[in-house]
C-alpha positions as CSV (number, residue, x, y, z in Angstrom):
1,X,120.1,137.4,104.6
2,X,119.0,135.5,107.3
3,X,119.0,131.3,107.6
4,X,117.3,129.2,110.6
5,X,115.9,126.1,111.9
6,X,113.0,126.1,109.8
7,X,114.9,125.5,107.0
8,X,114.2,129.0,105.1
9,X,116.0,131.5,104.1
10,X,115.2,135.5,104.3
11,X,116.2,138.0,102.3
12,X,116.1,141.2,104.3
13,X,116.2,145.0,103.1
14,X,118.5,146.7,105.2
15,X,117.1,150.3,105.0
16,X,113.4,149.2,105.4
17,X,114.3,146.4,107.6
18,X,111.8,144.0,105.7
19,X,111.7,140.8,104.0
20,X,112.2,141.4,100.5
21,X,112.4,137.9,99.5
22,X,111.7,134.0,101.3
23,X,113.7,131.0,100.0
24,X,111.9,128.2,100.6
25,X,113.6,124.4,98.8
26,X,113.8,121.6,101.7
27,X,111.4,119.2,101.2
28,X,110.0,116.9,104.0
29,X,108.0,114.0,104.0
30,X,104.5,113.5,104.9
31,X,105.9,113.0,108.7
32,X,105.6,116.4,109.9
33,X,107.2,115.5,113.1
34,X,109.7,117.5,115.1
35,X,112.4,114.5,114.2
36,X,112.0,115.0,110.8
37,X,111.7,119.1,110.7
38,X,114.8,119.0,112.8
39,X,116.6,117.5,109.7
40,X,115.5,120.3,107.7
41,X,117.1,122.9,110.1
42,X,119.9,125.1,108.1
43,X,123.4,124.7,109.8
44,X,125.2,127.2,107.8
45,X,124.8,129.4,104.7
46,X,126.8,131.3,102.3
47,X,126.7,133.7,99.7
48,X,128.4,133.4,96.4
49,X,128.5,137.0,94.5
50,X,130.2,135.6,91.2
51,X,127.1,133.6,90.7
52,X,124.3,135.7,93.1
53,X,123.4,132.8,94.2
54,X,123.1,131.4,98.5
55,X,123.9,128.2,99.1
56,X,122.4,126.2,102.7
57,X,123.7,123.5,104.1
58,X,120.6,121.7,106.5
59,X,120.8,118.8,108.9
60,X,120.1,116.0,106.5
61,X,123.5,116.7,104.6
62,X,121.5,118.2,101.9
63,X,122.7,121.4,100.1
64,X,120.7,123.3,98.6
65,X,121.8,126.4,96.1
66,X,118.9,129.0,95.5
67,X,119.3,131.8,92.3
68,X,118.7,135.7,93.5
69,X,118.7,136.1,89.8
70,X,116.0,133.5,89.3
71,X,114.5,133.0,93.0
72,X,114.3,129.6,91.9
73,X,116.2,126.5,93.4
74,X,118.8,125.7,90.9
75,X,120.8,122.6,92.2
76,X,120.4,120.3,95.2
77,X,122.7,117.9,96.6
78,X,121.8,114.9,99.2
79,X,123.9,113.7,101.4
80,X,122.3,110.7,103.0
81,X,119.6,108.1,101.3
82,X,119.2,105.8,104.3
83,X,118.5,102.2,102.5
84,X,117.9,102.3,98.9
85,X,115.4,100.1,98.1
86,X,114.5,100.4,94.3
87,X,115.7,102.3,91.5
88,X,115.1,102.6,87.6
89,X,116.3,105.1,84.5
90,X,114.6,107.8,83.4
91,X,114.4,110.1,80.3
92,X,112.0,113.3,80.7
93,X,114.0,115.0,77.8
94,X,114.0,113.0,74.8
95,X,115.4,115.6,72.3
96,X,118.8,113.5,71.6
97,X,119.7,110.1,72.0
98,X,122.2,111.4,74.8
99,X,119.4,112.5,77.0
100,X,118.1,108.9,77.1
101,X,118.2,107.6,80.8
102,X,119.3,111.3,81.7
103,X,118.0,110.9,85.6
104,X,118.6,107.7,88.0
105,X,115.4,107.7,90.3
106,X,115.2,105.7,93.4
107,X,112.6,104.9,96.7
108,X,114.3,105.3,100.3
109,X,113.6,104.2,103.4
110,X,111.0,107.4,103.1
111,X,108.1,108.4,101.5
112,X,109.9,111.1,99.0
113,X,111.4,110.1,96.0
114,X,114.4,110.9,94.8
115,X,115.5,111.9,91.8
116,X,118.9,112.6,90.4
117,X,120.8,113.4,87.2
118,X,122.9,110.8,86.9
119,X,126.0,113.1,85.1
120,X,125.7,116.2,87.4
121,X,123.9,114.4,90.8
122,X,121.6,117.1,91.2
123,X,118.8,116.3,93.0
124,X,115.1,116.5,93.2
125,X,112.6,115.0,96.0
126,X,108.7,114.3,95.3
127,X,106.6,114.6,97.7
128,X,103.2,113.0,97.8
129,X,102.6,109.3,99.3
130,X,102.1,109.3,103.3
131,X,104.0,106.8,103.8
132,X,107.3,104.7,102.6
133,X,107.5,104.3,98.8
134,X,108.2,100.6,97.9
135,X,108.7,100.4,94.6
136,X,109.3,102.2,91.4
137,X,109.2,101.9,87.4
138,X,109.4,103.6,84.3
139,X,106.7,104.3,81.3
140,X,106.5,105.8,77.9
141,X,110.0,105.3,77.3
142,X,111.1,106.9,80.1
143,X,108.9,109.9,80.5
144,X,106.8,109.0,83.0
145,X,107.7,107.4,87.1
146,X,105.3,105.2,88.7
147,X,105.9,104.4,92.6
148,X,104.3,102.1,95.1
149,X,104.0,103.0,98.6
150,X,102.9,101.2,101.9
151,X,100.1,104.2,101.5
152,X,98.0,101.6,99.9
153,X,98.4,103.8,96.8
154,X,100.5,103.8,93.6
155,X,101.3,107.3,91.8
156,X,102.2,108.3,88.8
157,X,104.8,111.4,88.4
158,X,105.6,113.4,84.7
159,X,108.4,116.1,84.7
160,X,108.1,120.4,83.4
161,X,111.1,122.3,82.9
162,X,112.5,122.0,79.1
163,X,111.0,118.7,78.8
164,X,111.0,119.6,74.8
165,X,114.4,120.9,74.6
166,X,113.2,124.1,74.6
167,X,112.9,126.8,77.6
168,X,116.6,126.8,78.3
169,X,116.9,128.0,81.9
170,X,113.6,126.5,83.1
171,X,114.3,124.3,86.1
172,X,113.1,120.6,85.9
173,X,110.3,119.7,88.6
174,X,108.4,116.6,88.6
175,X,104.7,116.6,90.0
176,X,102.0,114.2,90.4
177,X,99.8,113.6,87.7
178,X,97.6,110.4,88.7
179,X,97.1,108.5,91.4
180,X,95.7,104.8,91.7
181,X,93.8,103.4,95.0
182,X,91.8,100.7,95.6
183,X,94.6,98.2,97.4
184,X,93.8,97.3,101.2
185,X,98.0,96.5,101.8
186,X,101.4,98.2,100.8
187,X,102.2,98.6,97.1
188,X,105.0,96.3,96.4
189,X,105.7,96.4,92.6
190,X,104.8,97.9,89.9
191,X,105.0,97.5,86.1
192,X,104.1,99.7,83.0
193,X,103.0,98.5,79.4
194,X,105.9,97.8,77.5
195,X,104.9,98.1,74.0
196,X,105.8,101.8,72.3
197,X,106.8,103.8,69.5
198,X,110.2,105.8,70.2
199,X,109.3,108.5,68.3
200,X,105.9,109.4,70.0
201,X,106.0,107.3,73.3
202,X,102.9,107.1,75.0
203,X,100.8,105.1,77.9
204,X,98.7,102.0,77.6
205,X,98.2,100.2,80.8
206,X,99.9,99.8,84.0
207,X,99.8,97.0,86.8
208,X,99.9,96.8,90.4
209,X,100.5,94.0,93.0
210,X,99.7,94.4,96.5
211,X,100.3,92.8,100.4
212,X,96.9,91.8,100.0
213,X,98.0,89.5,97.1
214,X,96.1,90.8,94.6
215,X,96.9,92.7,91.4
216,X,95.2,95.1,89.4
217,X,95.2,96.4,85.6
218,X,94.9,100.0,85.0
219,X,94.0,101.6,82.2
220,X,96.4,104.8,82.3
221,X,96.3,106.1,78.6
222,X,94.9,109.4,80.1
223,X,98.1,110.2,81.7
224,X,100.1,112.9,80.0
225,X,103.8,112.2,79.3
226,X,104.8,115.7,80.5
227,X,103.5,118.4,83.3
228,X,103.5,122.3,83.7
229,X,104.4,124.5,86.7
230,X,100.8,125.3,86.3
231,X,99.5,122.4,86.4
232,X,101.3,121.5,89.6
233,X,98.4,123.0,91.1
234,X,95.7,120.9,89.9
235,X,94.5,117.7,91.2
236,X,95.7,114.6,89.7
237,X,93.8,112.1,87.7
238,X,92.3,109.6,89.8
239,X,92.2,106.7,88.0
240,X,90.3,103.5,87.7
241,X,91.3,99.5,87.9
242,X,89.9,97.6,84.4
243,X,90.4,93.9,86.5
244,X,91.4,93.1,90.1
245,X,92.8,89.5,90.5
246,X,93.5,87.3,93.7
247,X,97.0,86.0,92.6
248,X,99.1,84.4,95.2
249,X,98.8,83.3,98.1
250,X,101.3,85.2,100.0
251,X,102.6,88.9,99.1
252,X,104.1,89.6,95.8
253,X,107.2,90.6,95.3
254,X,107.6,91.8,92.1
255,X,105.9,92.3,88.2
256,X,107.1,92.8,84.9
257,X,105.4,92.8,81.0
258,X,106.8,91.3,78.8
259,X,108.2,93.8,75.6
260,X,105.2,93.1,73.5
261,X,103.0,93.6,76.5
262,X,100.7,89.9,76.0
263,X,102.1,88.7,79.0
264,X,102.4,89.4,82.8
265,X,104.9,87.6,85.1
266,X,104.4,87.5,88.8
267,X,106.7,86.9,91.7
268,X,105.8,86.1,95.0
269,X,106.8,84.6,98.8
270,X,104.9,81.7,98.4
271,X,108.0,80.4,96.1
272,X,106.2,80.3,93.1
273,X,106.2,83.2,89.9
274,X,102.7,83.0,87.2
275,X,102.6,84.2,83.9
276,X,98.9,85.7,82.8
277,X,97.9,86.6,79.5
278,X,97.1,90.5,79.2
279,X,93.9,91.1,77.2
280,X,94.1,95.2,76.7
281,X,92.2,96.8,74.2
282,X,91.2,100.5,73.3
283,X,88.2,102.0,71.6
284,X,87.4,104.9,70.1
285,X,86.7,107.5,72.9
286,X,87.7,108.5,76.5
287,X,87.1,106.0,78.8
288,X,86.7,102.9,76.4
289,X,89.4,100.9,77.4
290,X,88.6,97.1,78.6
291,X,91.1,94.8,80.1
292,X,91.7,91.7,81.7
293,X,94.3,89.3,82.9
294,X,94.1,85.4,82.7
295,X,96.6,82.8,84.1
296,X,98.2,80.7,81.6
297,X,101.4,79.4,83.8
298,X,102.7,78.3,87.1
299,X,106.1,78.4,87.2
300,X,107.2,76.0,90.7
301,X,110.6,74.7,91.3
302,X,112.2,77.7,94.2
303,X,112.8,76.4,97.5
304,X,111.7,80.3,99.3
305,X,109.8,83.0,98.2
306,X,110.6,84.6,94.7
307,X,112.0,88.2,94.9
308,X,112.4,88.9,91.3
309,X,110.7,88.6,87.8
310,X,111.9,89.9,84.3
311,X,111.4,89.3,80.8
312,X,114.5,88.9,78.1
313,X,113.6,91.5,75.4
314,X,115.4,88.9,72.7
315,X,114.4,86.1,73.7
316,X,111.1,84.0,74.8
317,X,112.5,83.3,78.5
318,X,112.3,84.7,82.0
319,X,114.2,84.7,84.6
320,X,113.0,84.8,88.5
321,X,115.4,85.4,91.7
322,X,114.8,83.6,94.9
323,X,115.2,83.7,98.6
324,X,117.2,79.6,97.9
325,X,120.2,81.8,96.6
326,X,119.5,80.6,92.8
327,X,117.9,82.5,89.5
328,X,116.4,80.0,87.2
329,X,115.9,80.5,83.3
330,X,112.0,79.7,82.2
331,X,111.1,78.8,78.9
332,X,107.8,80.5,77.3
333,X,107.4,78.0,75.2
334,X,107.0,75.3,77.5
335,X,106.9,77.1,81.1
336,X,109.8,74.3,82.2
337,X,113.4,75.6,83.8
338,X,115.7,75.7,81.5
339,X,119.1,76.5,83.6
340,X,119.9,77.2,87.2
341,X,122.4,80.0,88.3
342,X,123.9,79.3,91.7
343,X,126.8,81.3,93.7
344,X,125.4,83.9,95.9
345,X,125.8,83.0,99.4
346,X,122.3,84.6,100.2
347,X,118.8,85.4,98.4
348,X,119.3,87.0,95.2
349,X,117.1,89.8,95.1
350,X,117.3,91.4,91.7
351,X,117.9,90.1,88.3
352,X,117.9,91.9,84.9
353,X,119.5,90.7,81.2
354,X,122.4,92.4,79.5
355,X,124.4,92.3,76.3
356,X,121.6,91.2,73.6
357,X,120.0,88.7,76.5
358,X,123.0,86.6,76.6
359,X,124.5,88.0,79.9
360,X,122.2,88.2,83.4
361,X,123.5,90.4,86.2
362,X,122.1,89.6,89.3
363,X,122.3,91.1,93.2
364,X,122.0,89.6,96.5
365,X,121.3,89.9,100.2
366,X,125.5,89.2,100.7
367,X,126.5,92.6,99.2
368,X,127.2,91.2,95.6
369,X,126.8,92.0,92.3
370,X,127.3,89.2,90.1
371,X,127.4,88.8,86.0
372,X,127.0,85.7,84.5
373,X,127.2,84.1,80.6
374,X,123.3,82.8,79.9
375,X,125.0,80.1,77.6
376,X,127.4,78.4,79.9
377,X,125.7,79.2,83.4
378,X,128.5,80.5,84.7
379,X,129.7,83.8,86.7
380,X,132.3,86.1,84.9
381,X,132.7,88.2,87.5
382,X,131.9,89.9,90.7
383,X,131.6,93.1,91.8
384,X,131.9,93.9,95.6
385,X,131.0,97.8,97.2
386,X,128.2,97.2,99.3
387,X,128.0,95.9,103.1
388,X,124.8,95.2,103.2
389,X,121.9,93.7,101.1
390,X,121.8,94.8,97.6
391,X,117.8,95.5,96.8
392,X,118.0,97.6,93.7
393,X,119.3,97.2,89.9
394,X,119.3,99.7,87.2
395,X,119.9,99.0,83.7
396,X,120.1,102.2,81.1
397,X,119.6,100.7,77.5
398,X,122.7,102.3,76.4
399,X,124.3,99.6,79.1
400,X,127.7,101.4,79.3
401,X,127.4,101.2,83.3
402,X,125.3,99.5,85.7
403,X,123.9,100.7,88.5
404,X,123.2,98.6,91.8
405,X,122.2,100.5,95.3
406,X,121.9,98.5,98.9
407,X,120.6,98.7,102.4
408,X,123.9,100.7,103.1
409,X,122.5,104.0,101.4
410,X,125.4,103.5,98.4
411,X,125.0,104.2,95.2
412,X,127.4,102.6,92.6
413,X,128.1,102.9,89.0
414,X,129.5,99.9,87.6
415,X,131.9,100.9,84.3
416,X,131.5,98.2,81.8
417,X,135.4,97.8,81.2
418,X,135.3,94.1,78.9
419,X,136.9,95.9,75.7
420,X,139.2,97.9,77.4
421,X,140.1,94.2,79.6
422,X,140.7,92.7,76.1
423,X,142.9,95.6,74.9
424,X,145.3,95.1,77.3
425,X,145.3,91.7,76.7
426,X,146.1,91.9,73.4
427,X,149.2,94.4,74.2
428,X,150.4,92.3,76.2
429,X,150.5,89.6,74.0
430,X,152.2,92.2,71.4
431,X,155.0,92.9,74.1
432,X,155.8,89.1,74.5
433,X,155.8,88.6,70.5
434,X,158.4,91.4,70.5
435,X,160.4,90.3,73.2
């Protein structure tokens, strides 16, 4: 076999002298240039005859491990992710509970995605916006990946390969299945429709916001939750916006639904977040849905722009992350702050709930991770691996581990240790009884 700076490998006979077979697996964005198919050049490759299987190392530090047996791409590992800029769970195999929030997806300073299984690392790049990919989210329980890009588009991606349990030996792929336009700016966030059954997920609606400060409700029950290698080839769904709305006044930052998808919550640089009332409904027939959104609450009280928006799943409150270094607490009862969280030293630019809605963890611009207690308003600990600004948060429900990724291309899983903590507590307060 043969490897070179186009990235491919040959498989040559050695009687005939002919290509018998082309191994084709590094994926490049939709900048063709000679930078970028430089990266893809192969700097070494190896055969392994236990498993018949060649293995290429290219510029990029990615590794990529290609079946004779199969002539398929079996594993891939990245080396480098540039700045991580969003990330969320996902499940495309929802056979067992333990598959749930199988694969950790995230957007790069790049317009492939990337997504990996979060036990083995293996990796998987999607190819398809033209330019950087700004933000991501999760639908139908997991089985289905929206992204934003600075395209001006949004895209919606559903996985093959033994999405049923079945097909053992059938390599996971992920391939476009819609695609939303209609924006005039960059994509910035992104949320689905909450709201599902976990034993048949499905799609409802989904919602964009955009640079040019508008967002958009679209009606995406068309989607399907899984793909084909088939269907790979076909074109995807292009799909249609139900409202557009002017929202803000400078760009938004961030969306989310809330879990029984009536409300929408907004974030934005112009300091402020909104809450709108989703009116979604579905008749009989293709093409019969009907929705709109209507503002129902300004939420003011930030001294800079809003980074972050999300709903408690327990209770009626949100919480919003700001550029002043603070998260506040909103009640949606009301609309007024209920608390204020101060103790990053820069803008806090993610916030989620944990632990039944009574812990937030939150990251910021100075490298932190923070966890705080809802009730008391104060920070139980802080976790410290990153250098630079700390832009994405990933939750999986089973909330075992966190997972927070930065500027400075790492990745880190954050054990939750809080019972093991009180174990040794308590053994240590056995030793002192003995003594």
């Amino acid at each position: 076999f043969t490897a070179g700076e186009k990235g491919v490998v040959k498989v040559w006979d050695v009687n005939s002298g002919k290509v018998t077979l082309t191994l084709e697996g590094h994926t490049v964005g939709a900048d063709s240039s000679e930078a970028v198919e430089e990266q893809g050049q192969i700097i070494n490759a190896i055969y392994l005859s236990q498993t018949s299987t060649i293995v290429s190392l290219h510029a990029d530090q990615t590794i990529l491990f290609h079946s004779l047996k199969t002539r398929t791409l079996t594993r891939q590992f990245i080396g480098y992710n540039d700045q991580i800029i969003d990330a969320t769970f996902l499940s495309p195999t929802t056979t067992t509970t333990a598959q749930t929030d199988s694969h950790l997806a995230l957007a790069t300073n790049s317009s492939l995605i990337r997504v990996y299984d979060a036990t083995t690392l293996d990796a998987r790049l999607l190819s398809g916006h033209t330019d950087m990919v700004l933000c991501l989210d999760k639908g139908a329980a997991g089985r289905v990946l929206a992204s934003g890009s600075k395209d001006k588009s949004a895209r919606l991606w559903a996985a093959s390969g033994g999405s049923d349990g079945e097909g053992e030996g059938e390599e996971m792929s992920w391939h476009c299945v819609a695609i939303c336009e209609g924006h005039t700016e960059s994509v910035g966030a992104i949320a689905f429709s909450r709201r599902h059954d976990q034993s048949s997920p499905s799609l409802r609606f989904m919602i964009t916001g955009s640079q040019d400060r508008t967002i958009k409700l679209w009606d995406v029950q068309s989607v399907p939750l899984s793909s084909s290698s088939s269907s790979s080839s076909q074109p995807p769904i292009r799909l249609k916006s139900l409202s557009t709305q002017v929202a803000h006044e400078k760009d938004i930052n961030s969306l989310d639904v809330s879990p029984n998808d009536q409300f929408l919550a907004t974030a934005s640089q112009d300091k402020t977040a909104k809450i709108y009332s989703i009116e979604y409904s579905l008749k009989p027939g293709k093409g019969n849905a009907k929705g709109d959104l209507k503002l129902v609450a300004t939420l003011k009280g930030h001294k800079r722009g809003v980074w972050n928006v999300k709903f408690s799943k327990f209770d009626r409150v949100i919480a919003t992350a700001s550029g002043d270094k603070s998260v506040k607490l909103w009640s949606l009862e009301n609309f007024a702050c209920m608390k204020t969280f101060e103790g990053h030293t820069n803008s806090v630019l993610r916030v989620d709930f944990l632990n039944k809605g009574l812990q937030l963890a939150t990251s910021a611009a100075d490298g932190l991770v923070k966890i705080w207690n809802v009730k008391d308003e104060e920070c139980t600990s802080t976790l410290d691996n990153h250098e630079e600004k700390v832009w994405a948060l990933a939750i999986p429900s089973h909330e075992k581990y966190i997972v927070s990724a930065a500027a400075d291309s790492v990745v880190t899983f954050w054990e939750d240790c809080t019972e093991l903590e009180e174990e040794e507590k308590l053994a240590e307060k056995a030793e002192l009884v003995l003594k």
